[in-house]
Structures are given as C-alpha cells and as structure tokens.
N, C-alpha and C positions, 0 to 999 in steps of 0.2 A: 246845773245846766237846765235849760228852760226844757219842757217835753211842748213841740209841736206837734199841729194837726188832730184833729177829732178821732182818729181812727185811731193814732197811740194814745192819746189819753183814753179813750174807750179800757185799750188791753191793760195798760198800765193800772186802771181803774180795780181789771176785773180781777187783776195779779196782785194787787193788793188785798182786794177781799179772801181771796185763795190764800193769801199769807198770813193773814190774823188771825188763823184759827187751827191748831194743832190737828186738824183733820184735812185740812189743804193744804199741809205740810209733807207729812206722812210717806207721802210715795216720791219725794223729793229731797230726801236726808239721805240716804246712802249713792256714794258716787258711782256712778256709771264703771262697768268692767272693763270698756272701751278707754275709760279714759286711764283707769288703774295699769293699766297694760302700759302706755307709752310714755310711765315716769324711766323705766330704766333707760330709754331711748332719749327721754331732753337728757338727763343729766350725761348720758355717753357723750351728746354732742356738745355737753358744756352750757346750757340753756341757765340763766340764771333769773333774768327780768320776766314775767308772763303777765298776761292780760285774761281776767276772764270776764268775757263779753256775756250780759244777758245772764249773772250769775244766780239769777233768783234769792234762795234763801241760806246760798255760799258752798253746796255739798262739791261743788268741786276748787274753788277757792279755798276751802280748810284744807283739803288732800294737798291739794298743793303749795302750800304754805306748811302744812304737816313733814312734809320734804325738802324743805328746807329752800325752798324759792321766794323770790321777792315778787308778791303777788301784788297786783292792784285787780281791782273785783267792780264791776260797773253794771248798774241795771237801772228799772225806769222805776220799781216799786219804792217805796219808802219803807213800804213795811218787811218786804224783802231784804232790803240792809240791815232796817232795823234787827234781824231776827242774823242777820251774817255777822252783823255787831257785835251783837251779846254773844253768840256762839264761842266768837272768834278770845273773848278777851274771858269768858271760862278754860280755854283752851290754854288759854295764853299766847295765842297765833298773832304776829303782825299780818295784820293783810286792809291794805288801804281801800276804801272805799270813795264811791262816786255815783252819785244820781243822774242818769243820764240815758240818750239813747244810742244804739250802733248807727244811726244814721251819719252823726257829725260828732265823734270820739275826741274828750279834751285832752287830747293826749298829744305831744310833739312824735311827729315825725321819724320814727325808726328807733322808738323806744323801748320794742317788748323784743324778747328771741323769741316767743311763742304766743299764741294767741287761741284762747279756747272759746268755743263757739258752742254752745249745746243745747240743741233744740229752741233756736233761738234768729238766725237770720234770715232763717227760710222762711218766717213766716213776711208774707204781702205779695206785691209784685216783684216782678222780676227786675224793673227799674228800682224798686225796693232793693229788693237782693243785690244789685249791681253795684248800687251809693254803700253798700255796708260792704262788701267783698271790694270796695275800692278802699274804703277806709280803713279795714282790717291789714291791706298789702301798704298803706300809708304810715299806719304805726309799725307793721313790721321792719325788722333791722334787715337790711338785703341778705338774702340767701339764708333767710330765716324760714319755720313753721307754721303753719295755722292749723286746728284740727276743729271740727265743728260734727255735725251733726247729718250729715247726708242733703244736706242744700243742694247741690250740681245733680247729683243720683243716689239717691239714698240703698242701690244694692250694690256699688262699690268703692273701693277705698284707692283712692288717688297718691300715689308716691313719686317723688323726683318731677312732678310738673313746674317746669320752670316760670317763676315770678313772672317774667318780661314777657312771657306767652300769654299771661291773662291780666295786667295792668289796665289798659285802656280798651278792652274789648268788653261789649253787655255779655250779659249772663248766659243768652241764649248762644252766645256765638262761641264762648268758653264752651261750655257743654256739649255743645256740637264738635269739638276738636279735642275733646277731652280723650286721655288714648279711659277704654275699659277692658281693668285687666278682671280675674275670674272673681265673682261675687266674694262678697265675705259676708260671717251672720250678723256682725256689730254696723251699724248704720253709722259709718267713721267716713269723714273727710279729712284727708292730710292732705297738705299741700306743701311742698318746699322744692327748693331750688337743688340742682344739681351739687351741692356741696359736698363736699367728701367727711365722713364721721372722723371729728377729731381722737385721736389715739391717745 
C-alpha cells in the first residue's frame, strides 16, 4: 500500500530510523500490561481474527499470536516489519504482515473480532483520528472490540460504548458523549458493543 502525504512519510521516515538500530528498539520489545491483561477477556468472548494496527517492531502482534490468535500486523515502517519478520519466524509465530497506514486499512469489511491500536491513531488531527477510528469500526465484525491507546481520553477506559453511537459522528463529538466512568492508571481504550460474553 502506497504511504500518502508528506507528514506520514516524514513519521514513517523517522520510525524507521528508530527501527534499525537495537537502541530504538529497546523500550519497544516487551508488551504493554494493558494489553497482557485483556487476552483472558478476547479469548472469554471467543475473539479469534485480530488486527494490530501501527504494530511497529510486532511486541504486541507476537503476544498475540503467542496465544493462539490469527494475527494480521500492519505499520507504515518497513524496517519495523522487517524486525516483526524475523522475530516472528524465530519464534515460530504465523503472523501476517502488511505495509501500510491506519488511514485507508487493506483490509475487507468486518474481518477482525479485535483490533489493537497502540500508541498509534492519536497521533495528527482529529480529522486524522476520525478517518482511522472510521476505518478501524469498518474492519471490525459488528458487536466487536477495539482497544488502542487513550485517543478519546487518555485517563479513562471506555466499556460497552455502543458501535452505532460513534460510526458517523467526528472525533470531537464522540468524546464529548463519551459516558467517563472513574480514571484507570493504564492509558486503555476499549470500545465494544453491548454484546453479552459468550459462555
């Protein structure tokens, strides 16, 4: 997939030089606790397809393919996959990759149960954020998850906000209706539909 616009090849640019070198790596190899916490919860609700968006150098793409999910991994770096590449096939991990950005995801339509997002869509405008928080509700399967990185409000963690409530509305107007329930210390967004955990 092509990388438009001068301001993502800039980052893309700069995320690749951060990736060539085992000292831009570094603070980017172990997964986040935030994320470690909410495998017992996909797999309660049966989550098997995921998407991780913006996956960089893959530390949460291996965990999650580590667990037994059928991972596809998608970033803008080359050097960044490259390094999720080789990780992946010392590991022995399937995990599909894709060059590309969260603005316009080559992904069909209601493909993933879960979609990971970290430290990754909140970066630009909020017309920025708006076309990727569309596109992320585009590949999710209805009455699916997404968890990301604190994009709406990074001091609370969003549960049961229903799909159809933030589809065609911008970012600002999400957030403004957003219910906030009491802070939490992990800078987590979940978003999912009213569905009931399967038993």
């Amino acid at each position: 997939m092509a990388i438009d616009g001068a301001v993502s090849q800039t980052a893309v640019e700069a995320w690749d030089k951060r990736w060539a070198t085992s000292e831009g790596r570094a603070d980017w190899l172990e997964p986040h606790p935030a994320v470690v916490a909410i495998l017992s919860e996909l797999h309660a609700r049966g989550a098997r397809r995921v998407l991780d968006l913006g996956c960089g150098v893959g530390r949460h793409a291996l965990l999650l393919a580590e667990h037994g999910f059928d991972v596809e991994a998608i970033d803008g770096s080359l050097a960044g996959l490259a390094v999720v590449r080789e990780t992946a096939a010392a590991r022995g991990l399937p995990v599909s990759l894709h060059q590309g950005l969260a603005d316009a995801l080559p992904f069909p339509d209601a493909g993933f149960d879960f979609v990971l997002s970290w430290n990754v869509i909140h970066h630009g405008t909020l017309g920025d954020l708006g076309r990727r928080l569309g596109e992320i509700w585009r590949v999710l399967r209805p009455a699916e998850a997404a968890a990301g990185d604190g994009a709406l409000d990074p001091r609370c963690e969003l549960r049961h906000w229903p799909r159809d409530r933030t589809r065609d509305k911008p970012a600002a107007e999400v957030r403004r209706e957003a219910p906030h329930p009491k802070p939490v210390a992990a800078t987590t967004l979940a978003v999912n539909s009213s569905k009931r955990r399967r038993r």
